[in-house]
C-alpha positions in Angstrom: 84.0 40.2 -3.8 80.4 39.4 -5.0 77.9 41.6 -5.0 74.2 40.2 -4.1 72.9 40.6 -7.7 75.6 37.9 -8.6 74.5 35.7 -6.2 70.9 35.9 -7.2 72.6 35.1 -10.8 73.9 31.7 -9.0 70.9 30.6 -7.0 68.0 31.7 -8.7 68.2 30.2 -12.4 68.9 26.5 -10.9 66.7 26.8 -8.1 63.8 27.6 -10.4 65.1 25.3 -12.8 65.0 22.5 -10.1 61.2 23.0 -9.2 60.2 23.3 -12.8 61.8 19.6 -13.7 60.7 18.2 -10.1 57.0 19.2 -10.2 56.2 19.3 -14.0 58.1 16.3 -15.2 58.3 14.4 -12.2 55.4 15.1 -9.9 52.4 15.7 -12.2 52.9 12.6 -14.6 53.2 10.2 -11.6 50.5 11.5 -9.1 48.0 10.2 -12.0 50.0 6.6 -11.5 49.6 5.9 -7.7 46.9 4.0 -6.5 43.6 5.2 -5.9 43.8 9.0 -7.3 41.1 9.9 -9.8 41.0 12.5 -12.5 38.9 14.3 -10.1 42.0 13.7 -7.3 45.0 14.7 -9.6 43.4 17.4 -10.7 42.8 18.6 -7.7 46.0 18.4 -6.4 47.8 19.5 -9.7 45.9 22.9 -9.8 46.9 23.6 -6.0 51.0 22.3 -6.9 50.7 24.3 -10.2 49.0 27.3 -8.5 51.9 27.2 -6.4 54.5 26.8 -8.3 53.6 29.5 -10.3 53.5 31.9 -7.2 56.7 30.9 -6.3 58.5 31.2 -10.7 56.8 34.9 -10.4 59.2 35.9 -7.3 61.7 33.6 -9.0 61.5 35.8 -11.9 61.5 38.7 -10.4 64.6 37.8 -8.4 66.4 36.6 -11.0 65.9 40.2 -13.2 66.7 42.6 -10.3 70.0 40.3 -10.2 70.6 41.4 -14.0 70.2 44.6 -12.9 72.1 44.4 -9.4 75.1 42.2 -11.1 77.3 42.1 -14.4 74.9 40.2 -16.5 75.3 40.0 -20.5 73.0 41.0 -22.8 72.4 37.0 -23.3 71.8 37.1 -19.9 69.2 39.4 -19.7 67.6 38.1 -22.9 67.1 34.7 -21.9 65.9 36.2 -18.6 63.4 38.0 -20.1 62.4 35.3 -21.9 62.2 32.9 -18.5 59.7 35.7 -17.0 57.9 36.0 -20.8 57.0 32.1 -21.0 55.9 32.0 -17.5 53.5 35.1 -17.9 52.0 33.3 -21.1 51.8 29.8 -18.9 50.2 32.0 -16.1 48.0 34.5 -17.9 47.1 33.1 -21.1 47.0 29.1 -21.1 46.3 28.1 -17.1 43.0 30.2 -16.8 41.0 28.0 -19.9 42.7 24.8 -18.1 41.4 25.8 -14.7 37.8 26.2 -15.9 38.3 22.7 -17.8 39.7 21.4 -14.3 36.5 23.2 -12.5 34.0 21.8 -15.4 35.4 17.7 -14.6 35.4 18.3 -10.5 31.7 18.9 -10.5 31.5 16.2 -12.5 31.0 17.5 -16.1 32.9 15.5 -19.3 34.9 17.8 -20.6 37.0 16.8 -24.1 41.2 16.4 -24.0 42.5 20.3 -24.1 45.1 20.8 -26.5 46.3 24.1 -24.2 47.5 21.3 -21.9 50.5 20.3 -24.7 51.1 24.1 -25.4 51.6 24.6 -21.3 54.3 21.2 -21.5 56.0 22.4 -24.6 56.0 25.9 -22.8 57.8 24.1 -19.5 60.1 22.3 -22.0 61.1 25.7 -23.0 61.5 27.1 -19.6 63.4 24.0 -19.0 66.5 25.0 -21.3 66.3 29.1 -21.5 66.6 28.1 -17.6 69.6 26.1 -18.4 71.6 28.0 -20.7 70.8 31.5 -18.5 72.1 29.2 -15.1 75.4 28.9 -17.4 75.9 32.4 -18.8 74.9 34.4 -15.8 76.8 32.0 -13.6 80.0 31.5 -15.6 81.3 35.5 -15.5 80.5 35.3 -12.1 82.7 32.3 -11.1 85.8 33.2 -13.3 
């Protein structure tokens, strides 16, 4: 029988994978494409998707440690967990703060310059993209043997 921690080994890494690929290389690139949304508009809308997003990787990362700790997770497994939870704290507390003040700056209508902390957050998500992939297939594959 399974315990719950296994479980939230399962579900959590390729749930949070999931929403990671659908919103920040799906949905933010092509909002800026459909017709009639402005900087002003995407922006907008990106810092309210992004905002919650990252609400919603915080619980993910909490859920996916306490099933580490509840489960039979490997040391790789917890690594690459704590690495998950690490990139996200840096995306959260570090690089979207100076981006939300850009973002506030071009909504009242200032001109503010191209911020390079916007390619450190995407190379960030890339990251997150495979530490989220290979944890989905080590914590899931003692679990499913």
């Amino acid at each position: 029988m399974h315990s719950t921690g296994q479980y939230l080994q399962v579900f959590v890494p390729m749930f949070w994978l999931g929403m990671v690929i659908a919103i920040s290389f799906i949905e933010a690139p092509i909002k800026f494409r459909a017709p009639g949304v402005t900087l002003a508009v995407g922006l907008g809308i990106g810092r309210l998707v992004f905002r919650a997003l990252n609400t919603v990787e915080v619980v993910l990362a909490i859920l996916v440690l306490l099933g580490c700790g509840m489960g039979t997770a490997s040391t790789a497994g917890w690594v690459l967990a704590i690495i998950a939870a690490v990139v996200l704290a840096i995306q959260v507390a570090v690089i979207r703060p100076p981006l939300t003040k850009r973002s506030n700056r071009i909504l009242a209508g200032e001109d503010a310059p191209r911020s390079q902390l916007h390619y450190y957050y995407i190379a960030l998500e890339g990251l997150k993209v495979v530490v989220l992939l290979v944890l989905a297939v080590v914590l899931t594959s003692p679990v499913l043997t």
